[in-house]
Structure formats: structure tokens, C-alpha cells
N, C-alpha and C positions, 0 to 999 in steps of 0.2 A: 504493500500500500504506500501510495505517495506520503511523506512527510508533511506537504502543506495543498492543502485546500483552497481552489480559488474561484469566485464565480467572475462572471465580465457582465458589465453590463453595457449595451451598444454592441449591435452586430456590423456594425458599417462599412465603408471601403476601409480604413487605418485596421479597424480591429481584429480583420485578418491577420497582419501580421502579428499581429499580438496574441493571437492564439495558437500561428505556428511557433514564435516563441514560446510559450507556454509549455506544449509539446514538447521542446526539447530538454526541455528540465527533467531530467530525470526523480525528483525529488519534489514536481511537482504537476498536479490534475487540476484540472477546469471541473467542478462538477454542474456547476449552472449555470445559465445564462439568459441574460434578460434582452426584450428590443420590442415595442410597439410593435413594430410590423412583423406580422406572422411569418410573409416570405423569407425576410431576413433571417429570424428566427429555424427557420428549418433549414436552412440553406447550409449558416455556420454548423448547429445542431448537426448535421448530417455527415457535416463537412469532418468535424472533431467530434465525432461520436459522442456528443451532451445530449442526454434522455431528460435531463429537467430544464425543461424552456418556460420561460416565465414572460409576461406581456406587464406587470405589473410589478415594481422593485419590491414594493410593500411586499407582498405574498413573497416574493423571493427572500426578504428578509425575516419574514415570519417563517417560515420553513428551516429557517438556518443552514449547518449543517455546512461552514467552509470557514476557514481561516483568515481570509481578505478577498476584498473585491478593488478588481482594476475597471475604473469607468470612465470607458470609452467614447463615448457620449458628446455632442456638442456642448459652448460652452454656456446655454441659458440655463442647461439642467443642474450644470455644476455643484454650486452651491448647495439646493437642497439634494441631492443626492451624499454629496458627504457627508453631511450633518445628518441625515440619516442614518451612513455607515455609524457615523459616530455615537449615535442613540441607541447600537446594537452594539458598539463597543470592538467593532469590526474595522483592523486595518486598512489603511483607504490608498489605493493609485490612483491619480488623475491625471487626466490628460489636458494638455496644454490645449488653447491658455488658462490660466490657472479659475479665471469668473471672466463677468463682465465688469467689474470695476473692481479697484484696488479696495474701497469699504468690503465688499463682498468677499475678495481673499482674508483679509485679515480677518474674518469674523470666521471662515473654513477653518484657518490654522485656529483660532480660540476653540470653539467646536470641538474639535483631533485632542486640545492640549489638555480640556477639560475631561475628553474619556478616556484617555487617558491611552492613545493609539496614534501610533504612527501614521503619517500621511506626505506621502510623496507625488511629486509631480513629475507626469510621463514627459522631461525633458532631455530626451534622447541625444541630440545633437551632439554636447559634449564628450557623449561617449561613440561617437565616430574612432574606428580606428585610426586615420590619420591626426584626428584635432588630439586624442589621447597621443601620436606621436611628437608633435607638438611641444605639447605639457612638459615633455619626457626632456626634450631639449633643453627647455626653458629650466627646468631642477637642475639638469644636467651641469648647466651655468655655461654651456660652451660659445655663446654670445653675449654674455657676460651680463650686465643688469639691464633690462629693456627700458628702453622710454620712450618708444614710438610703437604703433602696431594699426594692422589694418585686419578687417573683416570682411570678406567680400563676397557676396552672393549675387552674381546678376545672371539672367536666364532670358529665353525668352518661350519656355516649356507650357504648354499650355496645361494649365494643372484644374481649367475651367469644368474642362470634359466627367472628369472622376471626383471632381468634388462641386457639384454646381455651385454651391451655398455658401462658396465662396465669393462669388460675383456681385451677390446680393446685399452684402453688408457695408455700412458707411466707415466701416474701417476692414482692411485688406491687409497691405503685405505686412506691415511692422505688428501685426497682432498674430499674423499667422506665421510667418516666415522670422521677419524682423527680431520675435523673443527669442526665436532659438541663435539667433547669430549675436543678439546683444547676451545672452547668458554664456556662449561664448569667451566671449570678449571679457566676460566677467571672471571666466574659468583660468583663465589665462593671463588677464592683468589685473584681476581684484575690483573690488568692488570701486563706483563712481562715484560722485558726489555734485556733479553736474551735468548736463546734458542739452543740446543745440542743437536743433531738429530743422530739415526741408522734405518735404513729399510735393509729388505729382504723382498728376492721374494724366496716363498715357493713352488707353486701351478707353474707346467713350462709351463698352459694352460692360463694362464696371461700375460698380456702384461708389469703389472707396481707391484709395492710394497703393497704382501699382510701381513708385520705386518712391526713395528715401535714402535720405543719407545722413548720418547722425554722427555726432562728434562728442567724445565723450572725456569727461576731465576727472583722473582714475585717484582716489586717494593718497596711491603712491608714490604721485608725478606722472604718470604714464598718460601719454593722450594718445587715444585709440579711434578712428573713423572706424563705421559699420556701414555699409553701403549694403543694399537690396533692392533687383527689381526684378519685377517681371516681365519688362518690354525694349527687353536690352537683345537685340538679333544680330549672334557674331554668325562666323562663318562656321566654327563647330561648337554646338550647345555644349555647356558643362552642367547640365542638370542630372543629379542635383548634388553639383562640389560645391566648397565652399572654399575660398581661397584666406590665404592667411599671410599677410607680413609681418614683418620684426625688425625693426632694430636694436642694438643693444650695444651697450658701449669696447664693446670687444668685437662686434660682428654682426651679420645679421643673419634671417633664416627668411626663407621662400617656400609655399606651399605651395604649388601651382596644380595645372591642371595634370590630369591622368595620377594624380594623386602624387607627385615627383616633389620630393623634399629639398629643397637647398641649403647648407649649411654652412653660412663661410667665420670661420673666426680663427685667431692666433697661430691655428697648428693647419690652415690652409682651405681648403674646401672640400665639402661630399656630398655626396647626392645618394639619393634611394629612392624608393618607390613604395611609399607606406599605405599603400592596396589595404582594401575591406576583405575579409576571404568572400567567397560566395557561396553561402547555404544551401543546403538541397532544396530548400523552398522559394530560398532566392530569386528574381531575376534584374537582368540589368536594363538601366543605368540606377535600379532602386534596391539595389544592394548594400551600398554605403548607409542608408538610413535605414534596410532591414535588420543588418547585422547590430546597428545601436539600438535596436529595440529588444534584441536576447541579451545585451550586455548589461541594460540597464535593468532588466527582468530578475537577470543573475542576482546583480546587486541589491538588486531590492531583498530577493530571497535568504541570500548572504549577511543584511543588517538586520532582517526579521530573525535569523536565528541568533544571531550576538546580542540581540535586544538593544541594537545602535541605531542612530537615526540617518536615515541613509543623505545622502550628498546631496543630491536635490529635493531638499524634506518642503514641506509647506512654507516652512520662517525663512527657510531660505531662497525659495521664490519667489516671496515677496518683492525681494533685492532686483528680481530680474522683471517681474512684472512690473514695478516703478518705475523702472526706464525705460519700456513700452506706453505708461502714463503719461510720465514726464517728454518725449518724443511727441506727443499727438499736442500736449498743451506747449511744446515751444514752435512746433510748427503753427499752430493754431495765431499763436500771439507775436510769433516772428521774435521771439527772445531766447536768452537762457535760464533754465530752470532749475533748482536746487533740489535734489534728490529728499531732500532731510524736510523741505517742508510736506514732502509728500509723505512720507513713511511716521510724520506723528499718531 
């Protein structure tokens, strides 16, 4: 028998992968799963052999009978769905982004802290093989203390097709795309304490802001640009890399496309190729973000048995969903904005 119990709730286009990760845990079974719509429900159900489908969280929650729930789910339902888990004392995954407004996360992490149960936020990104190669650099010290860094995600993939409900909404890329690149940024140069925002809307079949560029002023010293868009048309798509720069006063480091490392500092230069592996459920070019959805699955499994609170807990996405805030009001006001009045 598996060691931990887990139901999903959200059968959608994303929660698939989430359930082939799931599967590969040896240590760990899906026993339920929840989703409004019947077809969905049967579809995944069928797919991962889950006999208990539920159309209703409630019932699903009254039934019990699992260890945590990962929910999958858009993000109006957010809130009260973990406040839920947390009424049943049930570990909570969520998926990014975190609510609709920063009032609404912080009352989630209260919720979790009062039941006294972990809750993490499904923010994958970071654990990309390559951005973890990165990281690795960066400890390493082999470009010596950074003070410069860039973020960059521009595309021009149409991601309209598989997720429509993205078109629709008066905010786009920096809520959908944009948190994961600024939590990023945060992974790798620390937390900000400012933030100076532009967006445009390219695409006139969208509702909200498809690219953005942000600049962010890191507690360290470090000043980091994040760029994202989605109506940037090169001559080979890199969807969905993300690229990365560095300076640092000994050297710098390049993350380019096909995943190729650059590393120049003291002792001369090298290069590598720090590739996602590709899973048997895999396929490409959405491999790089499958394979961070079993890593960060692991992890989550991994602090649930140490009784630790995992790397991207609720309190600590807080940090990253304020400078997706902060972003929309300095674009909004054409100014800059201080992190710290948001996060009172």
C-alpha cells in the first residue's frame, strides 16, 4: 500500500500532468478525484484508474479517507477550496496563482496556519532542471557575487488553443506566466523590495496584457529585469524556455536556448547542456515544465514526511505573488512601488 494518500481536485488540461506525476511516486496513490464536469471526471478517472469521482469537494471531503489534496483548479475557486482542506485538517497543494488578490492569499496561509497543515503552492518553474542548474552555479560562487540578472521568457506559442480562459481575463501574462518567472528571479537573487512595471497588449483577440517587462530592486543590491511575452515571433520558438542572465563580479553565466549553459569566470569558460530528461509520459517542447511538476510533487512528499514546510509553502508565496501585485499597480500608475506596503 502506498504510504500517502492523495485526492486532486480539477481534472483539466494542467492536471494531467499532475496525475502522471503522481503515478510515479512510488510511495504515493490518487484515491479521488473531484471536477464539475462528468466528462472530465471519467476521462482522468479512466485514465489513472480513480473509482471514487466526486462532482462535489464537500462529499469528497466528507468521505475522507487521503492524506492531502492537490487542487488543480482555477484560481476563483482557490480560496475556498483550501480553507476547506483546512476545516478537515487536510494538507493543501495549490496551484498557481496563488487567489485572486493578495487579501485572499494571506487569509489561505492564516486558514493552513490555524489547522495546523501545511500548504504549498504548485510553483513549478523553479524546479526546472536547468533554473535548478543555475542555482547550482550561483552557490557554487564560480561568478562570484551577482549584481545584475535577467529573466526572460518571450514566445510567441499560442497557449490560447489549450487553455481558452486565458484570453478572457483582464489580467494575462504577469498573473499567468509572469509569477513563475518573477518567483524565479526571487529563487535566485532573493527577495525585492521594489518593483517598476510596463505591459502591453499586442494580440486585440485578448482581453489582458500579453508582454511586460519588470525591473526589480532585490534587497541585496541585485537588480534583476523579468521580461515576458507572448507576441514576440522569432525565427525558432523557444516555448517554453526561459532564459536567464548573470553577472557577477568575477564572471558571468548564460542560459540560452536548447537549454546551453554559459559559464565564464577566473578559471576561463564552459559550456553544457543542462536538458530536462524526458519522461515516458513526456512530450516535447513540454517537457521542461513536465519534469518540474514530479520534482516539485517529490518535494512536496519528501517535507510531508520530515514534517518540514516545503520551499514554496503559502508564506512564502506570498513574497512572489506581491510582485505580481505590485507589477499591475506600477504599470497601472506609471510608478514604482514598494513591496513592504503591500505585504502589511
Amino acid at each position: 500500500m502506498a504510504a500517502y494518500k492523495g485526492a486532486l481536485i480539477g481534472c483539466g488540461f494542467f492536471a494531467v500532468n499532475q496525475m502522471h506525476g503522481w503515478q510515479d511516486l512510488a510511495d504515493v496513490e490518487i484515491v479521488a478525484i473531484c471536477d464539475r464536469d462528468p466528462e472530465r471526471l471519467k476521462i482522468v478517472g479512466d485514465q489513472f484508474g480513480v473509482t471514487r469521482r466526486y462532482q462535489s469537494a464537500d462529499a469528497m471531503f466528507a468521505a475522507g479517507g487521503f492524506d492531502f489534496v492537490d487542487i488543480a483548479t482555477t484560481v476563483g475557486s482557490h480560496r475556498a477550496l483550501v480553507e476547506l482542506a483546512a476545516s478537515h485538517k487536510v494538507p493543501a497543494i495549490c496551484q498557481k496563482p496563488f487567489a485572486p488578490t493578495l487579501e485572499d492569499a494571506k487569509a489561505m496561509v492564516a486558514a493552513a496556519e490555524r489547522a495546523g497543515i501545511p500548504l504549498m503552492i504548485h510553483e513549478n518553474f523553479r524546479w526546472q532542471t536547468p533554473i535548478l542548474a543555475v542555482k547550482a552555479v550561483l552557490e557554487s560562487g564560480a561568478i562570484g557575487t551577482p549584481f545584475w540578472g535577467r529573466v526572460s521568457f518571450r514566445s510567441g506559442f499560442d497557449v490560447f488553443s489549450g487553455q481558452p480562459y486565458l484570453a478572457k481575463g483582464n489580467r494575462f501574462i504577469i498573473e499567468d506566466l509572469g509569477i513563475h518567472s518573477l518567483d524565479i528571479a526571487r529563487f535566485l537573487f532573493g527577495d525585492a523590495s521594489r518593483m517598476t512595471a510596463r505591459t502591453r497588449r499586442i494580440n486585440p483577440d485578448i482581453a489582458g496584457e500579453d508582454v511586460a517587462t519588470m525591473l526589480l530592486d532585490h534587497d541585496n543590491g541585485i537588480t534583476s529585469i523579468v521580461d515576458v511575452s507572448y507576441a514576440t515571433k522569432l525565427p525558432e520558438e523557444p516555448f517554453p524556455e526561459t532564459f536567464v542572465e548573470i553577472d557577477g563580479s568575477a564572471g558571468t553565466l548564460r542560459l540560452g536556448k536548447d537549454y546551453r549553459l554559459t559559464v565564464h569566470g577566473p578559471n576561463g569558460t564552459t559550456q553544457s547542456t543542462v536538458a530536462p530528461n524526458l519522461l515516458s509520459w513526456a512530450s516535447r517542447p513540454w517537457h521542461n515544465i513536465q519534469e518540474s511538476v514530479a520534482l516539485i510533487q517529490k518535494h512536496w512528499i519528501e517535507r510531508l514526511a520530515l514534517g518540514q514546510e516545503p520551499d514554496t509553502s503559502g508564506r512564502d508565496n506570498l513574497k512572489t505573488f506581491a510582485l505580481v501585485e505590485a507589477a499591475y499597480v506600477s504599470a497601472a500608475r506609471g510608478e514604482t512601488v514598494t513591496l513592504a506596503d503591500l505585504l502589511r
